[in-house]
Every structure is written in C-alpha cells, then in structure tokens.
Phi, psi and omega in degrees: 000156163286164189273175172239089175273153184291127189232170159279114180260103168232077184263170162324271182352314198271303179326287182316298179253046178256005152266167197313332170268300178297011193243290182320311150357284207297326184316320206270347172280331153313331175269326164267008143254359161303324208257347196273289204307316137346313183277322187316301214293318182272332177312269189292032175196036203291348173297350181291355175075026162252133192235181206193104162250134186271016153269001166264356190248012148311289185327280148036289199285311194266340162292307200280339169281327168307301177346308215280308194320006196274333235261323182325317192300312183286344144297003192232358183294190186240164178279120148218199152269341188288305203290317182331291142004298178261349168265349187287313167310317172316279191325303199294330168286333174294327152352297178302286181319312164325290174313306193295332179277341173238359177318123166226032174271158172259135178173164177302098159308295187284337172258005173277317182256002150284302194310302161306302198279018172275296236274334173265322176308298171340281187305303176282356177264358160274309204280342146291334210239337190253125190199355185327063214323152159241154203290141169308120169270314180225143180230112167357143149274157179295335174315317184290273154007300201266334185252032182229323178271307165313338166274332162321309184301312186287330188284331194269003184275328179286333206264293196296297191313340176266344185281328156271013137258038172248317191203146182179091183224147139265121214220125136327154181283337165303008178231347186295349177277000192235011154241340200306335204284325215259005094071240170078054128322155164268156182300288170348335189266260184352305168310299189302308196281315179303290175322310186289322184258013170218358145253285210294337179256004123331292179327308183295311174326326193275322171322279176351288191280329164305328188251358163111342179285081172293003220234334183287287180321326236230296158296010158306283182312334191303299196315307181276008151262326149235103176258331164352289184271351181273277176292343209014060138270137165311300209296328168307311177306337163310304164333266190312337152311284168318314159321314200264332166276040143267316202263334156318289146327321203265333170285353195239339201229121164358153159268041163241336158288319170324284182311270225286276141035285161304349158242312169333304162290298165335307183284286173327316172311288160345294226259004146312276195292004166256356142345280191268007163293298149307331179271338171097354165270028143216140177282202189266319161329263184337329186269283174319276174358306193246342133324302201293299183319284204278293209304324198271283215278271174305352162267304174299301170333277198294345194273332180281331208275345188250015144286339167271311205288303190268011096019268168327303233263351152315323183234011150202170200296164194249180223285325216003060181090356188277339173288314177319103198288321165322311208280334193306292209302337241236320198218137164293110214265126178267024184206099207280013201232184177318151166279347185266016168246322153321291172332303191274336165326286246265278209285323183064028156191166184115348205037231209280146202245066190271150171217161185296148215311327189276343165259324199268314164261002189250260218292303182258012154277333197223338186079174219261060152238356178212061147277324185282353186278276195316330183303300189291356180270338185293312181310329195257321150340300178302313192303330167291352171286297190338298175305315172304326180252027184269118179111338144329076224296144196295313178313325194286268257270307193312303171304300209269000174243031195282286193002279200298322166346298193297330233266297195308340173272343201228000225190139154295152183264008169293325206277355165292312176321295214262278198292313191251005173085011156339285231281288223292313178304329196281334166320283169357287174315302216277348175249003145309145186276144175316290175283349166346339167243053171065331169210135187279112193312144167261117200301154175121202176260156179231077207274170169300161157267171199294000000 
C-alpha cells in the first residue's frame, strides 16, 4: 500500500465535479436520490409508520430543494471530521424533512420541520468552520507510536477472547435479534469493546494503511470482525467493510468527493437492484438483503428515529437530560427506563430505537423549539475533534474517524464520547505526531477551487 500523501486525483469524475459548482451539483443528486429512495422505503416497510401520497411530492420537491441550499455550505467548508459528520447529518435531515412532509404520525409538523432544519444549520457552522489548531503539548515518538499500535492489537485481541467466553454465534443478521436479549455482557466489556472497534483500531487501521503494514492492517480488520459474533451488531459486521471502502474512496478521489461518494454509490445500489427487483430481473434473495441492510436500516433508520422522537416527545414530557446516566441523580427523570426502550414501547418496533443527537439530545431533551440551541453545543464538541486533528492528513481523519461518523447517526453523542470512544480518539488525533506518515498536512481549510 502507499502511505497516505496528499496525491492529484485527476479522474473524470474529479474533473467534472472538482469545481465549486459542480461539487454542489453532486450534493444535490445525493439528495434526489436519497428521497427517490425513500418513496421505495415507504412502499416496502410501510409497517414502520413511514407513509408516501403521491400528491405530496410537488410540496416535497419544493421543501427539500430550499432545504439542499444548505449543501452551499460544504464547498466553501475545510477537510475535517466535522465536515464528515455534518455532511452525513446533513443527508439524514434531508430525509427527515422528506418524511415529515408525508408523516401521519401526530405532532406540530411545520415547527418539527423548522427545528430540523435550524438544527442542522446551528450543527454545521461550528462543525464546519471552527478547525483552528491547538498547540501540541506532547507529541508521540514514532517509537512510541509502533508501541501504542501493538498494544492496540493486543488489549482487542484481548477484549475479544474474554468477550467469547460470555458469547460467540455466528447469527444471520435477520436473525441477531432473537439472540442479541440473551447477551448478559458486564457493563466494563460493553465499554471496552465499544472503545475498541469504533475508535482504536480504526485508529490503528488507518496507521497501518499510513506506514505501508498491510499485514497489521489487514489484522486490524480481522480483529474487527471478530466483535461480530461477540456483540451481533451490524454495525461490527459493518466495520471492517466500511473501512476498506473509506480507504478506496479516499485513493482514487478527493476528500469531499469521497464523503458524497460514500453515500451515494450505496443509496444507488439499493435503489438500482430494487428496480430491477420490479422488473421481475433479480429475485428478492438478491435484492431485499442489501436494501434492508443499506437503503432501509443505515439510510432511512436515523431519519425515521426523528419522526418517533418527535411524535412521542409531543405528547409527552421530555427528558432534560436525564437519559444522560452522570445527570440522572441530578434530574427529575419522567422515565424510569432506557430512552431507545421508551421509544420503542411506544412503536413497538425495530427493537431497541436509539437515534441520533438531534433526536435524543435536541428533541427529546428540550423539544423540538430549543433543538437547535443543544445542536449548536453539539457542534462546538465536534468542532473540538477538529482543532484537535488540525494537521492531519485529510485521508488519516476520514479512515480513522468513518465509524464514529456512522456511529453519531444512530447513537447519542454523550454515549459517542464516552461508550464508543470519541473522547479517546480525539486525545489520539492530538498526540499523533504530524508526520508519522513521511509528510505533514498542512492545517486549515482546503477548499474546492472556484
């Protein structure tokens, strides 16, 4: 493998949309073809309370095209984690606002759907725009470095073997839900592992693939599949996938073509073989799967979680904070149980329903008339991975921050911090030596050309 230096991506692809306009261009066929997808999504999952009249999509049309004008903001952004993040966020509200427009769950619709989109603008203009480095106090030796990625390898190697003698089925995934309950990790394992497969050995993996150890790298992945059979989470059966098409992307393509990319082909695929599924050329084995899997459950899924949220948190009282386990002792809690287990009472499907900070810490800590206040603190957190990973090479942040990005669509972003490892990575970022990969990024933004 090559280290990962800043190279001249000069493809068609990058030609065509590597100016400032032709890069918005591409934003916006992400989003029409995210909502095209969407009409599929309500077709086949209509038990799911997502509904579609096709006398609604003039309205539709006209929402989500005001909407996309947001997507202006990501030509003019800097290469970060921020920017990943916020463009991933980005997509999932255009969604939401999509839904929300054919939604026949009850609640204040049109102030549900001001609050999101306030709520993403609030979240990107920190998580974009503030990236300013902070000064090193300690910085790794590369000595250090090589013994830091080996201790890595070793605590998850370790983590896996005591995590399989509690659990260890290799479970279709249509099926992980009728073992996921028989579990019983200790909550310490649950930690460890959540840090180990979604920060550090992403981290390492990306080292790896920076210094040329394909053989370490390649037992990164190893490791993080298996957490699989350990947790049966998708997203572990996911990980190690998701990497190596982050480290694709990030070789033949820009990083902002990457990140748009990275939703795009996927969402096409779906909603390709479900086509051709209507058409009677692919059976439903062939089809279904990998719908269910990308178009429905990682695309739809976080977009849907803020149509239940704000539903539910309409007609009853919100959280202020009290699912936040530090906060609890602290606050008067209207709910004695998990918030993705309220949730999911109240729908009676999907199993457990955890969503992302704009549902968890925006709608149903404060509601959706002071989401966008909780948006923007959220924002100025993320904007602190940036400054922290400021000097980085862009390629390193994207593979070593794609996990938590995904993690962050589906999960609060206290229990990112903390349970899956956000806090630890961004320390990482920040005592990596710059050059560790033979040349040092130069900080700041790195914009399209006009």
């Amino acid at each position: 493998m090559e280290n990962l230096t800043e190279q001249k991506q000069t493809s068609a692809p990058n030609l065509l949309f590597g100016s400032r306009k032709g890069f918005i261009l591409l934003n916006w066929i992400l989003i029409a073809v995210s909502c095209v997808s969407l009409v599929y999504v309500a077709h086949y999952y209509s038990d799911y309370y997502i509904s579609f009249r096709p006398s609604g999509v003039p309205g539709a049309i006209i929402l989500i095209a005001a909407f996309s004008l947001v997507s202006i903001l990501f030509a003019f952004a800097g290469n970060s984690f921020g920017y990943v993040v916020g463009f991933y966020s980005y997509a999932m509200i255009a969604g939401y606002l999509w839904l929300n427009n054919f939604s026949e769950l009850v609640y204040n619709h049109r102030l549900a759907g001001l609050s999101a989109a306030a709520s993403a603008i609030a979240f990107l203009l920190p998580a974009l725009f503030i990236s300013s480095p902070v000064r090193q106090i300690y910085t790794l030796s590369l000595s250090a470095l090589d013994r830091l990625l080996t201790l890595i390898l070793l605590l998850s190697s370790a983590t896996i073997l005591v995590g399989a003698s509690y659990n260890f089925k290799f479970v279709s995934i249509e099926n992980i839900y009728n073992y996921r309950s028989e579990l019983g990790l200790p909550v310490i394992l649950n930690y460890v592992i959540g840090i180990a497969s979604n920060a550090l050995l992403p981290f390492a993996f990306a080292c790896f693939v920076g210094r040329g150890n394909i053989w370490r790298a390649g037992a990164a992945l190893f490791l993080l599949l298996m957490f699989y059979p350990i947790t049966l989470s998708k997203l572990a059966l996911f990980t190690p996938f998701w990497l190596v098409a982050m480290l694709a992307l990030s070789r033949y393509f820009n990083f902002k073509f990457a990140v748009t990319l990275s939703l795009l082909v996927p969402i096409s695929v779906g909603l390709l073989l479900i086509i051709l599924f209507q058409q009677e050329i692919l059976p439903y084995s062939m089809t279904f799967p990998y719908f269910g899997l990308v178009n429905f459950r990682m695309i739809a899924i976080p977009s849907l979680a803020m149509d239940y949220y704000n539903s539910f948190f309409f007609a009853h009282p919100v959280t202020n904070f009290c699912q936040i386990r530090l906060l609890r002792p602290f606050v008067a809690c209207p709910y004695q149980e998990q918030l993705a287990n309220v949730i999911y009472n109240a729908f009676g499907i999907g199993g457990q329903f955890n969503a992302s900070l704009f549902a968890t810490e925006g709608i149903a800590s404060v509601g959706a008339f002071f989401a966008p206040v909780t948006a923007f603190a959220a924002g100025l957190v993320i904007a602190l991975g940036n400054r922290l990973s400021s000097g980085l090479q862009p390629q390193f942040i994207l593979i070593s921050g794609a996990i938590l990005a995904q993690a962050l669509l589906n999960v609060p972003l206290t229990t990112v911090l903390l349970t899956h490892g956000a806090g630890v990575l961004f320390v990482l970022w920040y005592i990596l030596p710059r050059d560790a990969f033979g040349v040092a990024a130069t900080p700041g933004p790195q914009n399209l050309s006009r």
